[in-house]
N, C-alpha and C positions, 0 to 999 in steps of 0.2 A: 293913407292907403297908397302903394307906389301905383305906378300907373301898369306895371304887367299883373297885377294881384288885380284891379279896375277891369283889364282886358278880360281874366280870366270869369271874374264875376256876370260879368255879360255874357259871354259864351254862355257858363250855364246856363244862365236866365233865357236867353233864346232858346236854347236844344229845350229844354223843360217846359218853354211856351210850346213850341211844337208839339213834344209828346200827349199834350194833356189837348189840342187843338184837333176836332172831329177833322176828317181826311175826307175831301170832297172828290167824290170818283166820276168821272163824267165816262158817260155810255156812247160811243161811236152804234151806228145805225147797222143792220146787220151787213155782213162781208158777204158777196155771192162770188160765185170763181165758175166759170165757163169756159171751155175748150171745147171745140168741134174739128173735124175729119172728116170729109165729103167719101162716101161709097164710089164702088165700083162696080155696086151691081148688085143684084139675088145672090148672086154664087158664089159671089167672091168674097172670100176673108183677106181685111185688111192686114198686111204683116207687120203695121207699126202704123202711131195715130200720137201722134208728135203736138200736133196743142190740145188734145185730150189731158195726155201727161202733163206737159207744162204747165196747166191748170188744176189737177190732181198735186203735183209738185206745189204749188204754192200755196193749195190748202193745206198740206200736211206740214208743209214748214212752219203752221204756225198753234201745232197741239203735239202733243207729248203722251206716250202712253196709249194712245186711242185705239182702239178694236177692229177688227174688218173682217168680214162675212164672205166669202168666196164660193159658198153652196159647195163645195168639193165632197166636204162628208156624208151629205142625203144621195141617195137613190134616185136616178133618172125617173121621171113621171110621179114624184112627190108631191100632191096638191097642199093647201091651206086649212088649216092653221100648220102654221112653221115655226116649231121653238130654235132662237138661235143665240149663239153666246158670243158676246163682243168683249168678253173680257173684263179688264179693270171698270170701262164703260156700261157693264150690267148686260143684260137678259133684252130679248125681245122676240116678237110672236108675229108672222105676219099673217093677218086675214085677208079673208078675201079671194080674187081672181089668180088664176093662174097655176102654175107648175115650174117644177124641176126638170129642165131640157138638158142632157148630156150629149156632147155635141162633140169627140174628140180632134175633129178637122172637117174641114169646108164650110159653111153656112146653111143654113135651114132659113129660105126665103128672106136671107138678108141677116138672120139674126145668130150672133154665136159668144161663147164666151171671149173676158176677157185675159183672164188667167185659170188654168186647168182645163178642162172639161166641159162644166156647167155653167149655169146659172139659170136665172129665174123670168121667166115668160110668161108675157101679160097681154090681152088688148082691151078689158076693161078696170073698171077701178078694185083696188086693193091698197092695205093700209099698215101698217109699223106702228106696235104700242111697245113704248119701253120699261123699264122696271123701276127705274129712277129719270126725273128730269136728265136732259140732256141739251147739248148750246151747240154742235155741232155737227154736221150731216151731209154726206156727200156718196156719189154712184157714179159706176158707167151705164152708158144705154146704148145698146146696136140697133138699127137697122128704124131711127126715128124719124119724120116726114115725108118718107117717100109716097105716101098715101094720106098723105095732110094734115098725120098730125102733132098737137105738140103733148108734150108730158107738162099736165099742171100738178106743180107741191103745193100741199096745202101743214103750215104746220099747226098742231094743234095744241093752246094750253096755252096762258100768257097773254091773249089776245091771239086770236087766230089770224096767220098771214098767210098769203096765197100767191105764190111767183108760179110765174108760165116759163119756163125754158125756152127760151128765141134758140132755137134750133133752126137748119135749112128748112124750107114749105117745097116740094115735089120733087128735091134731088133725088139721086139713084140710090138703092137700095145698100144696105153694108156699112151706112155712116156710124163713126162711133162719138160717143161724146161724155164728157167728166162734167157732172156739177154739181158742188158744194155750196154750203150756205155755215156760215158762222154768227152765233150770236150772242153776244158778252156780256150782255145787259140781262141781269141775276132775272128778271121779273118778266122775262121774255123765255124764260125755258120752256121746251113744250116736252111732251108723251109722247105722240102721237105724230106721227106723219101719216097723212092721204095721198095716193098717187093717182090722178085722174088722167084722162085722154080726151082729147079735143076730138079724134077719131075714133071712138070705140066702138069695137067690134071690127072697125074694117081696118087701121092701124096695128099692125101686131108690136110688143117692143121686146128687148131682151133687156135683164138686167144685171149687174155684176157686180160684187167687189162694194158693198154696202159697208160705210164707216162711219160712225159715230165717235164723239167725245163729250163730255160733260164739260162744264165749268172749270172746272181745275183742272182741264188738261190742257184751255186755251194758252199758248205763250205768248203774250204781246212784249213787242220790243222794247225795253228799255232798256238804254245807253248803250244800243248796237248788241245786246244779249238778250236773249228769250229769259223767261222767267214769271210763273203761275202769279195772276194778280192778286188773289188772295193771300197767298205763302208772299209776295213783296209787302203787302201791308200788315201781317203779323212778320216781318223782320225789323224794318222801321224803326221802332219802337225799341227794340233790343239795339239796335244802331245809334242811337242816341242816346241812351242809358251807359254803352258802353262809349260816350264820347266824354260824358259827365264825370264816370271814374275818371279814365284818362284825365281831366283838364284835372279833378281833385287832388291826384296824386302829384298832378306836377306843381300844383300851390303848395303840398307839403314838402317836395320835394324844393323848392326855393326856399320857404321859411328857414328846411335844415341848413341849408349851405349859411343863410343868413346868422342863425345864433352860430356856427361854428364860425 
């Protein structure tokens, strides 16, 4: 056996160890993204809210596809239950506390939209059930501790977890704030989101601009490119298959040159 026909026999032998070798997936803990905007007041609307987005921005750089809710299409003074469509990310329903505020300029006691007109007004607890699992989740909220309180997520399904939003405690009225939560680990999806109040009743909050994504829409980085971790590890496999040809073809293609 020459020693490039040796080479090649190895190669195979490793890519074919791989393909048939279970693929060990380790799960990072979940991702949260927080951005805050200090208010100006009851009355004032802020015209731009720059680590809100920065932190909106870097959740969304890392899902593909994913849905967002803006309230634009209901009716000002819309109470609960709330059918809403996120798209490729499914269906959801919110119960519970609250309404449909249509707000086209200035603020209602600190609280307003963030894109269009509306959105959704709370100050005690209400909840998001989806229609399929989902792995990621993010909002904006106006006008949150100027009256002490904070907004706790509660998600549900997976094991239930429960973050508190470290927002400001007694700044001025009109703050705005982005936060998401990502979570990649398949046995951690939840249904259900709960939204509580550290102040309820005497806290009011506003809500906006609700985004979800499933699983497959997470993109985690590999080799400085996005790309669904599921659809990487049914590629894999076709990648190595197709390294297999490749090496066989070029052992025959030696052997020819050999008898000629």
């Amino acid at each position: 056996m020459t020693k490039s026909l040796r080479m090649v026999v190895a190669i195979c032998f490793v890519i074919s160890l791989a393909l048939v070798t279970p693929v060990l997936v380790v799960y990072a803990a979940a991702t949260e993204y927080f951005g805050e905007d200090l208010g100006l007041g009851e009355s004032t609307r802020l015209t731009s809210w720059p680590n809100a987005a920065a932190a909106e921005a870097e959740f969304l750089s890392h899902l593909a596809g994913i849905g967002t809710e803006d309230f634009e299409s209901f009716s000002g003074g819309t109470t609960a239950p709330l059918s809403v469509d996120f798209g490729a990310a499914g269906n959801a329903t919110i119960y519970g506390d609250g309404n449909i505020a249509d707000l086209p300029s200035g603020a209602s006691s600190g609280r307003y939209p963030i894109s269009g007109d509306k959105y959704w007004e709370a100050s005690q607890t209400f909840y998001i059930e989806f229609s399929q699992p989902i792995a990621a989740f993010g909002f904006y909220a106006t006008d949150i501790g100027d009256f002490s309180g904070q907004v706790v997520v509660e998600l549900v399904n997976g094991g239930n977890r429960t973050y508190t939003i470290p927002n400001t405690i007694g700044g001025l009225g009109g703050a705005v704030l982005f936060y998401g939560i990502i979570e990649d680990d398949p046995a951690l999806q939840f249904t259900r989101v709960n939204f509580g109040n550290t102040a309820a009743g005497t806290d009011y909050f506003g809500f906006d601009d609700f985004t979800i994504g499933t699983l497959e829409q997470i993109m985690p980085s590999v080799g400085g490119s996005a790309y669904p971790t599921n659809k990487l590890l049914l590629v894999l496999p076709w990648i190595g298959l197709a390294a297999i040809v490749g090496a066989t073809s070029l052992l025959v293609l030696r052997r020819r040159r050999v008898q000629s």
